[in-house]
C-alpha positions as MATLAB code, in Angstrom:
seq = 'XXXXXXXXXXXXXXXXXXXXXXXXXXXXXXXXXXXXXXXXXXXXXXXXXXXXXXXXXXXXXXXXXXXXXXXXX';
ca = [
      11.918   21.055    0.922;
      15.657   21.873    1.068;
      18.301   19.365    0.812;
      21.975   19.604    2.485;
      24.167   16.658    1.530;
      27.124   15.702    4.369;
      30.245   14.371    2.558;
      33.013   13.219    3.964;
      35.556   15.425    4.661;
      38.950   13.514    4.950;
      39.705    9.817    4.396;
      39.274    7.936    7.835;
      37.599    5.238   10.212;
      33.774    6.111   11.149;
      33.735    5.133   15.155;
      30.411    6.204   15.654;
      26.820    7.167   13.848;
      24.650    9.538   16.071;
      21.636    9.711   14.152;
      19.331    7.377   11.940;
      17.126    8.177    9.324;
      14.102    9.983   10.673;
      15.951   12.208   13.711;
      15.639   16.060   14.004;
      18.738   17.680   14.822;
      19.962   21.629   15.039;
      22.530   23.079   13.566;
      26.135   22.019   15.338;
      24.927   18.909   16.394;
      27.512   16.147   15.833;
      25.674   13.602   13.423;
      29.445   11.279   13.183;
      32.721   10.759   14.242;
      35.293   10.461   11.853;
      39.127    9.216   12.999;
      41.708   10.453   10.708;
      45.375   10.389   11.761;
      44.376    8.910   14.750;
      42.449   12.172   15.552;
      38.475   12.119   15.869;
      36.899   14.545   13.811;
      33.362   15.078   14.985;
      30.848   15.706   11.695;
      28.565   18.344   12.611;
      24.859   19.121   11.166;
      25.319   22.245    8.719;
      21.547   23.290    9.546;
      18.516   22.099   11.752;
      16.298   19.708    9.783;
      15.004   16.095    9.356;
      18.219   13.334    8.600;
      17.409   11.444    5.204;
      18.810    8.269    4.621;
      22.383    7.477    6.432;
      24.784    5.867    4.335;
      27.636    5.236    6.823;
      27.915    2.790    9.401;
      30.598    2.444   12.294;
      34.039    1.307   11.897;
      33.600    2.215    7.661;
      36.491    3.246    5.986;
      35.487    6.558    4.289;
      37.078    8.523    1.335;
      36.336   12.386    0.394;
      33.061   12.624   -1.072;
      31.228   10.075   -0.063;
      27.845   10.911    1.233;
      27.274   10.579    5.027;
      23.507   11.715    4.864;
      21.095   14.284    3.610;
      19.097   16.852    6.253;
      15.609   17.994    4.616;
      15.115   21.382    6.068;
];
């Protein structure tokens, strides 16, 4: 199988997780929320696929390139 690694973005806040280890999800579905500049920045699913292991958990400070999760696809 295929492998798509989420990274952060932008250093931020996570406020929420939408997904644990195990869910399907499509393609634009929002898999975190990321505040940044007191904006939230929604983290959408690249592709459709299985979510591997989440490595983010709310209210986690976050810096660029840090893994959020993998989607097997």
């Amino acid at each position: 199988m295929a492998q798509e690694i989420i990274e952060v973005p932008i250093t931020g806040k996570i406020l929420s997780v939408n997904v644990k280890a195990g869910d399907q999800v499509a393609e634009g579905d929002v898999i975190c929320v990321l505040e940044s500049m007191k904006m939230e920045n929604p983290i959408l699913a690249p592709v459709g696929g299985t979510i591997g292991q989440v490595s983010v958990s709310a209210n986690q400070v976050v810096s660029p390139g840090e893994t959020i999760t993998t989607i097997d696809y």
